[in-house]
N, C-alpha and C positions, 0 to 999 in steps of 0.2 A: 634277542639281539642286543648286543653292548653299542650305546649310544655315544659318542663322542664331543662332549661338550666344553667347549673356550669360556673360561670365567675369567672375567678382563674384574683389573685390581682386584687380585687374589690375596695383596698383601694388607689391605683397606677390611676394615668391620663389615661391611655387605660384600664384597666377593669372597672376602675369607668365609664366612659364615655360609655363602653357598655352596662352597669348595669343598666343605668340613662333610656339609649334608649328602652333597652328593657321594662322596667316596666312603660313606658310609653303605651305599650299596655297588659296592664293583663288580656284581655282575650284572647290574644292567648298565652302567655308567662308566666311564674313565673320562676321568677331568684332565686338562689343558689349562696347568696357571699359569695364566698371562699377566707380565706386571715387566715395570721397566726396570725394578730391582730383584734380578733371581736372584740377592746374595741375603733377600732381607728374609729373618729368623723365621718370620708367621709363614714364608715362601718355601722354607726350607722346609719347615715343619708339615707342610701338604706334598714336598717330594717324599718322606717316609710315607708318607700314607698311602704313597700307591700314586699321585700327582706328575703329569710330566709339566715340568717347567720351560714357559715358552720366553724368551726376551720382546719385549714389542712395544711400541711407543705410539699411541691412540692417536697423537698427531703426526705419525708415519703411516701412511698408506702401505708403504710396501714392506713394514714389516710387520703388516697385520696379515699377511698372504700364507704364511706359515702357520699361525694358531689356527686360522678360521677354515683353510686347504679342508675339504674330507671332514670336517665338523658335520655333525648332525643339529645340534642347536649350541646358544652361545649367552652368557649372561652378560648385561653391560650397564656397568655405573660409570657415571661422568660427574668428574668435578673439579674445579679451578675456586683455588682460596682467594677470598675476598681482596686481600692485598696486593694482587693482579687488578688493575684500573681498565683492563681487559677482559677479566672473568668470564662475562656473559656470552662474551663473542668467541673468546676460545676454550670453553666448553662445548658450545654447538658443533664448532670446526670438528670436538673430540667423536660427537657422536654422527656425526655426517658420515665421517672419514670410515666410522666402522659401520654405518649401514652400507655405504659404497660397498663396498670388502664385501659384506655379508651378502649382497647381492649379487655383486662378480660371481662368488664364490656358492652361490645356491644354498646358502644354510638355512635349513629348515626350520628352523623357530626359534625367532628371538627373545629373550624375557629383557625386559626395559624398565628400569627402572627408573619413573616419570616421573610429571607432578604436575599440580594445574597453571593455569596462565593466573597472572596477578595482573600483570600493563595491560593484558586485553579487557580484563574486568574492571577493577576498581580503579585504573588511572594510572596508577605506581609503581614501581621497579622493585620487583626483588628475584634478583638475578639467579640465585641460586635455585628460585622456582621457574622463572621466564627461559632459561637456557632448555630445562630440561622439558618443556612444554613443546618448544619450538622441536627440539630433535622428536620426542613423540609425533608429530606432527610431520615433519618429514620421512620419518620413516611411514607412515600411515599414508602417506600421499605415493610412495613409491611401491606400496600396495605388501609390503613384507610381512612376513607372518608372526606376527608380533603379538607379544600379551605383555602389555603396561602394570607396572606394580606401581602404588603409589601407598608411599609411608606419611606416619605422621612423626608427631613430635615422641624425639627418641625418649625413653628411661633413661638411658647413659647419660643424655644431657646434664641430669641431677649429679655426672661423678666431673663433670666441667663448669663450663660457661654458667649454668644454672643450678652450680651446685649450693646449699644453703650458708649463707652470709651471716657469721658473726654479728648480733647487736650487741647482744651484753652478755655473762656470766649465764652459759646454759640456755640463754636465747639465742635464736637464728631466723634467719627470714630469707621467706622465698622473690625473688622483683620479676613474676610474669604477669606481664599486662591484659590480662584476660578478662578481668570482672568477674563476674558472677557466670559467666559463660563457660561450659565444661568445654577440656583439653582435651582431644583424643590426641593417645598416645601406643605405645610400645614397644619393647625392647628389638632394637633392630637386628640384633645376634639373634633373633630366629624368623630372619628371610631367608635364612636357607630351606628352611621346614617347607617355606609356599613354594619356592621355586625347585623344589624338590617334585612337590605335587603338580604344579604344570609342567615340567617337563613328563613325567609319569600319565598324566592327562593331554596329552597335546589337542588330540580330536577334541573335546570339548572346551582348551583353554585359551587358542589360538585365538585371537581378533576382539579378547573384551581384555579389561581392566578390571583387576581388583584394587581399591582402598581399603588396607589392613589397618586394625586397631587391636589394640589388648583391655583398653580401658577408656572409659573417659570421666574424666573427675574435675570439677572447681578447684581451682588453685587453694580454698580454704580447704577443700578435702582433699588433695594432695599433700598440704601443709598437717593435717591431721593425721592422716595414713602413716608419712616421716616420723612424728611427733609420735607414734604409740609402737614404732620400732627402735626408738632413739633414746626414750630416757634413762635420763634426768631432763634429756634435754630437749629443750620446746619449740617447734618451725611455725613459724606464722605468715601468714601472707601478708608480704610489703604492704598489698593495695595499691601498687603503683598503676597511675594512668597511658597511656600510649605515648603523652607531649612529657611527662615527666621520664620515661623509660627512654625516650630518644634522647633528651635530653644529656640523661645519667653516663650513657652508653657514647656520648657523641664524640670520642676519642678513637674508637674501636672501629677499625675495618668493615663494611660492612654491617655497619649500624642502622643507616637507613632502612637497609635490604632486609633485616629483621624486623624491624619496627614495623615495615610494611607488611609482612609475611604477617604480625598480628592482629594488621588492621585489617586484610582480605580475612583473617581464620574468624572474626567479627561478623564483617559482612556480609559473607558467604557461606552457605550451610553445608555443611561439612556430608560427604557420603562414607561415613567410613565404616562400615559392617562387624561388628564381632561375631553375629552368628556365623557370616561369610567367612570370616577371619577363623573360623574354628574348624571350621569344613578345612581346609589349607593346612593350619596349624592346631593339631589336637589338645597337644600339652602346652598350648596359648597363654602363658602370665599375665593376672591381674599386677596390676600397682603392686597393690596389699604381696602379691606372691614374690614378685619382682625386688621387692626394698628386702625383706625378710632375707632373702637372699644374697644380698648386698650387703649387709647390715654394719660388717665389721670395716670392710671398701669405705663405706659413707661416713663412718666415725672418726676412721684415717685422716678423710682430707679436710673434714670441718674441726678436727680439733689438733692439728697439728700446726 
């Protein structure tokens, strides 16, 4: 039987990436991309593939009645950029509005893409984890057949925000506040692969959580890993502290909300599984697999 599943932000790195997966077997599958831009290229590029494209807006109830109609299961990422002084609260609103829908509408298995609480734990706000705890939580209290994914800290990061920073002539440096404390990490362009495998497993995936990883390394051994893809040229770890990284950052949207996200990944011991991860994800990238691949990407944007 061909399953019918709504991948909301199909145009985004994680629904794209589920969308890719899934339509790679269309005879059990036919995907429903949902996104509020059907004109944008990654949207277009999943209607060749055999994709129908659906128009919908996460903060429209009623034009979520259309993707999710007659759906068998449904993927859902939530996210409002930092520069909304509102973020947290209308992120929740996004994922409310679509567990309503998906329960109106009987859909038989949600994948959720979660994360833990930080305010409930350690004191502090980091929104972009507190939103998506909360909607877990609500969806879990309305009793929905839900299977929670929680990621860690992306690979792609390194092609952004934390990509390696110019010091001098062939040096660079990495500024993650971590210490000595290993990162789990990896590449989020293959959540399609897990949620491929729960929807393919439903009887046995429905009502737990996986925490996915690929790796997990010290920012010194992250910084070496780079460093023996890169030369000539050398990545070091800043060494930067958590009051000195808030500090540096204290311009940027959003800063708190990070800083805090390092201080709970400190506190808090991380569950995040590679054997699990592998079961899920077969051809699962190390770092080491992950940059090598990358290699000419990451040269681009540190030396240009």
């Amino acid at each position: 039987m061909v399953m019918v599943i709504a991948v909301f932000g199909a145009s985004g790195t994680l629904g794209n990436s589920v969308a890719r997966a899934l339509l790679r077997d269309s005879s059990h599958f036919q995907v429903r991309a949902v996104t509020r831009n059907p004109n944008n290229p990654e949207v277009l590029a999943l209607a060749d593939k055999g994709a129908v494209v659906i128009k919908a807006d996460m903060n429209d109830r009623e034009s979520l009645v259309p993707a999710l109609k007659g759906a068998d299961g449904c993927f859902v990422a939530t996210n409002v950029p930092f520069s909304d002084p509102m973020c947290q609260e209308l992120e929740y609103q996004q994922g409310e509005c679509v567990a309503d829908v998906c329960m109106a509408m009987k859909v038989k298995h949600i994948v959720f893409n979660a994360q833990s609480h930080v305010s409930k734990v350690i004191g502090v706000k980091a929104r972009h984890y507190d939103a998506k705890a909360y909607i877990n939580d609500y969806m879990n209290e309305r009793e929905l057949p839900l299977t929670s994914v929680i990621l860690p800290f992306a690979y792609e990061n390194f092609l952004g925000e934390f990509k390696p920073e110019k010091y001098q002539q062939h040096e660079y440096t990495i500024g993650i506040p971590m210490g000595d404390l290993p990162l789990s990490m990896m590449s989020v362009k293959q959540l399609g692969e897990a949620v491929y495998f729960i929807f393919c497993n439903r009887a046995s995936t429905v009502g737990k959580t996986f925490s996915l990883v690929g790796d997990k390394l010290t920012i010194k051994e992250i910084a070496s890993t780079l460093t023996s893809h890169l030369r000539p040229n050398v990545v070091r770890d800043m060494k930067i502290t958590l009051p000195e990284f808030q500090k540096q950052n204290c311009l940027n949207p959003g800063n708190d909300d990070i800083t805090n996200m390092f201080d709970f990944l400190h506190k808090v011991t991380q569950r995040f599984s590679i054997e699990t991860s592998r079961k899920l994800i077969p051809d699962l990238l190390t770092f080491d697999q992950w940059v090598s691949q990358n290699r000419e990407t990451i040269l681009k944007l540190i030396l240009k």
